[in-house]
C-alpha positions as CSV (number, residue, x, y, z in Angstrom):
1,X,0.0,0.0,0.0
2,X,1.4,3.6,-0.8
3,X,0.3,6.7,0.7
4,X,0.5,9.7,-1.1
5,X,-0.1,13.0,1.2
6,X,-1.0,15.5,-1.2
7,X,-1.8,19.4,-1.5
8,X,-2.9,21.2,-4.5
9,X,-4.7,24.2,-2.5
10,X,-3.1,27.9,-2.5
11,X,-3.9,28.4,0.7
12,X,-1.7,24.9,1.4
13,X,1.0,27.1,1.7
14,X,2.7,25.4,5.0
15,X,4.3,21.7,4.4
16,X,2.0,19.9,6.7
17,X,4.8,17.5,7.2
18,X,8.3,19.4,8.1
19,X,10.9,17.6,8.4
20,X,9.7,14.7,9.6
21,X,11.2,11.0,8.6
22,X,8.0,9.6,6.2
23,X,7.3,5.6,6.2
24,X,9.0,4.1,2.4
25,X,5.3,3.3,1.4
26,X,4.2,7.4,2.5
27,X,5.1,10.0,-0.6
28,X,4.8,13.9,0.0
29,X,3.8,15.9,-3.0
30,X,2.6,19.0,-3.7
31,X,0.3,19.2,-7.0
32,X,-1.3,20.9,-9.3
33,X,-5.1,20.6,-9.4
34,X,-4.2,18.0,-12.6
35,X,-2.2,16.1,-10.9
36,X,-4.4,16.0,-8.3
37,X,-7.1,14.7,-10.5
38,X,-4.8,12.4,-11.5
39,X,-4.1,10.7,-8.0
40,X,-7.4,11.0,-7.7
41,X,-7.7,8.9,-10.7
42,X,-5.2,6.3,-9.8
43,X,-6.3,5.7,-6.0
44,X,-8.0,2.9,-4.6
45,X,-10.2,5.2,-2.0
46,X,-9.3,9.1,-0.9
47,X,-8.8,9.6,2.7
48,X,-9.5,12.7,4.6
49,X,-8.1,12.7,8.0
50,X,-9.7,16.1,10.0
51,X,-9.5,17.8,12.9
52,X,-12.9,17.6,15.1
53,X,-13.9,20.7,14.2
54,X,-17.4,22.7,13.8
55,X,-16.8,23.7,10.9
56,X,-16.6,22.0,7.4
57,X,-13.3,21.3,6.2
58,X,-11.9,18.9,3.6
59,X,-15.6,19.2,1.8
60,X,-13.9,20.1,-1.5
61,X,-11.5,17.3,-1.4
62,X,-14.1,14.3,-0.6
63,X,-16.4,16.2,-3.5
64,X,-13.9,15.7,-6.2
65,X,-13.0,12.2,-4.6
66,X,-16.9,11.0,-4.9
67,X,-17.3,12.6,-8.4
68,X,-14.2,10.7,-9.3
69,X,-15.9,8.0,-8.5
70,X,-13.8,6.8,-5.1
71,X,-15.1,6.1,-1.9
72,X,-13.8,8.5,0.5
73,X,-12.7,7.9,4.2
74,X,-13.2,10.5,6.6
75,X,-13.0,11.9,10.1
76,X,-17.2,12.1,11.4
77,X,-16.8,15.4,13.4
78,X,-19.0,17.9,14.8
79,X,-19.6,19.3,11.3
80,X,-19.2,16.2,8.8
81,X,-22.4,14.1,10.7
82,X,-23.2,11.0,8.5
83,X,-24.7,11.5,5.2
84,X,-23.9,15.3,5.1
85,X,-21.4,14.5,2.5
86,X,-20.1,11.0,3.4
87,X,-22.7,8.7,3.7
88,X,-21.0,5.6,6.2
89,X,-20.9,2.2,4.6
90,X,-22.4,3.6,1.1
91,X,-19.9,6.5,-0.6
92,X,-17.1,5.8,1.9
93,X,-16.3,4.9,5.9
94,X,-16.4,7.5,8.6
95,X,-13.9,7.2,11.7
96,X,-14.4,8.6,15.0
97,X,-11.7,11.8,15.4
98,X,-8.6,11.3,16.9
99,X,-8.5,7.5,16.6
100,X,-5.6,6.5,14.5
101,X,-6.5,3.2,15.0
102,X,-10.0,3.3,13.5
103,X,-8.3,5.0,10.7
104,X,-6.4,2.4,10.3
105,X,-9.3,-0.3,10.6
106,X,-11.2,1.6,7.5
107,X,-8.0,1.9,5.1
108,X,-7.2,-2.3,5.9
109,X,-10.9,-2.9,5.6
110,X,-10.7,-1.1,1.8
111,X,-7.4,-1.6,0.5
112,X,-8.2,-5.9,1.3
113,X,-12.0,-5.0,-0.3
114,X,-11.6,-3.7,-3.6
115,X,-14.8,-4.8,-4.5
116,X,-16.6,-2.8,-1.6
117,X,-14.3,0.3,-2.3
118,X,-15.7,0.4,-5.8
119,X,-19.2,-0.3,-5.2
120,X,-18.8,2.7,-2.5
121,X,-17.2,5.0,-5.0
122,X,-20.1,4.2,-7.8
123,X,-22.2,5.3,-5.5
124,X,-20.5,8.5,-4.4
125,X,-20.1,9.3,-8.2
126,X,-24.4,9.1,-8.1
127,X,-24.9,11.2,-5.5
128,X,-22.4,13.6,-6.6
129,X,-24.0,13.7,-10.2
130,X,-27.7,13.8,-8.8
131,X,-27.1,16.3,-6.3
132,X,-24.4,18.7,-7.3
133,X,-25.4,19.9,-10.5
134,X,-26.4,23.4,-12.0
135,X,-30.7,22.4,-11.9
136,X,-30.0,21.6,-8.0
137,X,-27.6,24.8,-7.5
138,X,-30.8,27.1,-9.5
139,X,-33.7,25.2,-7.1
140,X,-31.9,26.0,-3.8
141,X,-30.8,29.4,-4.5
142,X,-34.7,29.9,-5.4
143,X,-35.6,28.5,-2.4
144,X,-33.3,30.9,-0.6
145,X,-34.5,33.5,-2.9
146,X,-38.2,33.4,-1.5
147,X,-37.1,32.4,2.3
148,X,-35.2,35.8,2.0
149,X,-38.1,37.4,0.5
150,X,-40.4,36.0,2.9
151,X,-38.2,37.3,5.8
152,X,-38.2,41.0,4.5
153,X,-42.1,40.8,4.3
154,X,-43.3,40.3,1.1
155,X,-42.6,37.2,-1.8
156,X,-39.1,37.5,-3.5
157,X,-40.0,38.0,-7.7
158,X,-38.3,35.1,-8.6
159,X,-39.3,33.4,-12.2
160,X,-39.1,29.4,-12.8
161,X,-35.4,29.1,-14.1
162,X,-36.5,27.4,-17.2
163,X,-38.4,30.7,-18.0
164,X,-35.5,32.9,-18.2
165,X,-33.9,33.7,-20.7
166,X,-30.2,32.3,-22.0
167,X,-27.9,35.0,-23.0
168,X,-24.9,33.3,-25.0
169,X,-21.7,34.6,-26.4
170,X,-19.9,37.8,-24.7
171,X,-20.8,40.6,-23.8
């Protein structure tokens, strides 16, 4: 099994790993977002180790991961509950935070289950491609459209997005 510990973010701009004496099987690159699709490509699975945090972090990574089609491990912390982008045991495994050794447990349980780790990353590649798309991105910006409307005491003017017009070419 190789590890590959990878950055392709600006705001990566520390080495998460100074100077520190790596495992043979742990590589530390820094990448472009290509190359990262290009790991991304070549994994087994994606893991996202995180910080129990409330806020979300590492959502963009395990995103491009699922639409990649990989099943993604992660850290289940206050703000990644199950099913708010990893759903446990059908896109990928959560681990408790802080507990290398459940970690651990989910990469083994992949890396000896290639079967499993596939059928987990089909199905993160469907939910990616049924819910993160420009129809879903138009329906809940109307929805927050009207709430916001609603709020400020009247209905928000909003039209049914098919309605509007398409401008194309530049302007």
């Amino acid at each position: 099994l190789v590890v590959t510990v990878a950055a392709a973010s600006a705001w990566s701009r520390n080495d998460p790993l100074p100077d520190q004496t790596l495992p043979a099987n742990v590589v530390k690159r820094r990448l472009d977002y290509r190359g990262l699709r290009d790991l991304y490509d070549r994994s087994e699975f994606v893991v996202v180790p995180l910080q129990d945090v409330d806020f979300q972090a590492g959502s963009l990574v395990m995103y491009e991961a699922m639409a990649m089609g990989k099943a993604v491990i992660a850290t289940r912390t206050r703000a990644h509950r199950d099913g708010d982008i990893v759903r446990d045991g059908e896109t990928g495994l959560l681990v408790p935070p802080g507990d290398p050794g459940a970690l651990r447990e989910a990469i083994v349980r992949l890396h000896t289950d290639p079967a499993a780790a596939r059928r987990m990353g089909e199905n993160a590649r469907r939910v990616v491609e049924a819910s993160l798309n420009h129809d879903t991105y138009v329906r809940r910006m109307l929805q927050i459209v009207r709430a916001v409307g609603d709020e400020l005491g009247g209905p928000a003017r909003a039209t049914d997005p098919k309605a509007m017009p398409v401008r194309t070419g530049s302007r």
